[in-house]
N, C-alpha and C positions, 0 to 999 in steps of 0.2 A: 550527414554532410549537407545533403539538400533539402533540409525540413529546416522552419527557421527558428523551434523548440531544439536542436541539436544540440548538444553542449561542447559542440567542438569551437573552441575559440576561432579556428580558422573557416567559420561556417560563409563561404559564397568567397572569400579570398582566392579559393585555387581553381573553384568553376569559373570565375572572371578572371583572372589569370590566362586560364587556357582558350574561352571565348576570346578575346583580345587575342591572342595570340596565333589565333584560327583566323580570324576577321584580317590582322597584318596579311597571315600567309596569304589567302587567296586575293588578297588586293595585291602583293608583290609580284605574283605570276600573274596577275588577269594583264598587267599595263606595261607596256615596252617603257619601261624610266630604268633598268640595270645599268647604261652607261649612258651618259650621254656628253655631248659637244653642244657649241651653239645653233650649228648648223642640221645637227641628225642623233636620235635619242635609238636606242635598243634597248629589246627587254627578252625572255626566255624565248619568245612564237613568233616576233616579228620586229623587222629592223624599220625604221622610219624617218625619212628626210625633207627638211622643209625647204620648196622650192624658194631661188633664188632672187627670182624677181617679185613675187609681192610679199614674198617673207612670210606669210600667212597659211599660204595652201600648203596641205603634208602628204606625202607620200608612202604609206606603208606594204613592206615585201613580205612575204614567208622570209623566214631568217634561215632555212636554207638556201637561198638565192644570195644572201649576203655572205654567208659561209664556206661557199664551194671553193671557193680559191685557194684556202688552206686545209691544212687539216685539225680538225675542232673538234676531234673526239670527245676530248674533256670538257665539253659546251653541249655534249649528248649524254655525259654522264650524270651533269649536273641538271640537266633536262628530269631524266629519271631518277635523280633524287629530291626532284620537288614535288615530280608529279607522285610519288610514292610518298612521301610527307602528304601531299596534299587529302590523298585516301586512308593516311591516318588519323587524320585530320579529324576529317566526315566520318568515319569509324566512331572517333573518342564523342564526339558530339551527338552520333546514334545511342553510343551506350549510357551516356550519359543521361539525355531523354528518356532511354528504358528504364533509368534509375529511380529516377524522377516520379515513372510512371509505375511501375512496378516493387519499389520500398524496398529492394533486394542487393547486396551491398554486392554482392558480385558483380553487378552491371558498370559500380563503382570503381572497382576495381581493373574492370578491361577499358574503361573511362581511363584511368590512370596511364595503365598500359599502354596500351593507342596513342596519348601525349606522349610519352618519354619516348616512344619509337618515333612519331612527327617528326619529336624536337631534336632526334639524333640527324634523322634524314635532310630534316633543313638546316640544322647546323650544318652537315655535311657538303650540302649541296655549295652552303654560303661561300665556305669555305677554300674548294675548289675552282670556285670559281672569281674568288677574291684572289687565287693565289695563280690565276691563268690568264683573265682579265688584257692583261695588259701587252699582249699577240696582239688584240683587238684594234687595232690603229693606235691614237692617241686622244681617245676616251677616259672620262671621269668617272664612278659610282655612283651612282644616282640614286632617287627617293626611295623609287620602289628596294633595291636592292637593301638598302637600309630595314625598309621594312621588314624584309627576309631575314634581315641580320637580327633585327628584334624579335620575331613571330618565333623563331626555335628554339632559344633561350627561355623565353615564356611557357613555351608547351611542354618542355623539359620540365622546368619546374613545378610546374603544377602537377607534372605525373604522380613522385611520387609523396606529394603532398595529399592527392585524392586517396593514392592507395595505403597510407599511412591511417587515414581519417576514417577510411572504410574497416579497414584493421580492429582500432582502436574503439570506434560508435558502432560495432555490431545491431544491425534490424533485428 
């Protein structure tokens, strides 16, 4: 799969698939954009408001400080099901480089692995949180969230197309 004498038609389709789809996720959680307003944007780790009088300076809290008021369990579950995608993530990207490095289709294979778990966890997380979202005052979905919505569809996919190709192109 990662040699580019491979004969697998789908040779570097499902390793960029999954990069892409690795590069979404952690730009999704690194940036508070999951909801936003004109006035104040949120993201997984922190809530942030731009002050009213020069409209420019911004303000950013722990997003437990913006949370306390209610109760937002499911805004902690979805917490841990990114940051558990996230070390699937870094996981499928380790094994994939040992792949690389070491010509041994197993690596390949826990490369695959690793996606399809990601891609459940950030599906999950999306999910949840698209479907609770709206507790949150009267916030819209923002980029980053989008991102998240694309990053676990991609690392799905790519799973078990790596482990299909490993399968198939035995080292």
């Amino acid at each position: 799969m990662f040699e580019h004498d491979a004969s697998s038609i789908v040779w570097g389709v499902s390793p960029t698939m999954f990069m892409v789809g690795g590069v979404c996720h952690v730009i999704s959680i690194a940036f508070p954009h999951w909801l936003a307003t004109p006035e104040a944007h949120l993201g997984l780790w922190n809530y942030c408001v731009t002050a009213k009088a020069d409209g420019e300076h911004e303000e950013c809290v722990d997003i437990t400080h913006a949370l306390n008021a209610v109760d937002h369990s499911w805004f902690r579950a979805v917490q841990g099901l990114e940051i558990a995608a996230t070390v699937f993530v870094l996981t499928g990207l380790v094994t994939g480089l040992m792949r690389v490095n070491l010509s041994n289709n197993i690596w390949q294979i826990a490369c695959g692995l690793s996606a399809v778990v990601a891609g459940v966890m950030s599906v999950s997380g999306t999910i949840v949180f698209a479907k609770n979202y709206t507790s949150i005052r009267d916030q819209m979905l923002s980029w980053a969230f989008v991102f998240n919505a694309v990053s676990g569809p991609l690392c799905f996919l790519a799973g078990p197309i790596l482990i299909v190709d490993a399968i198939l192109h035995k080292s």
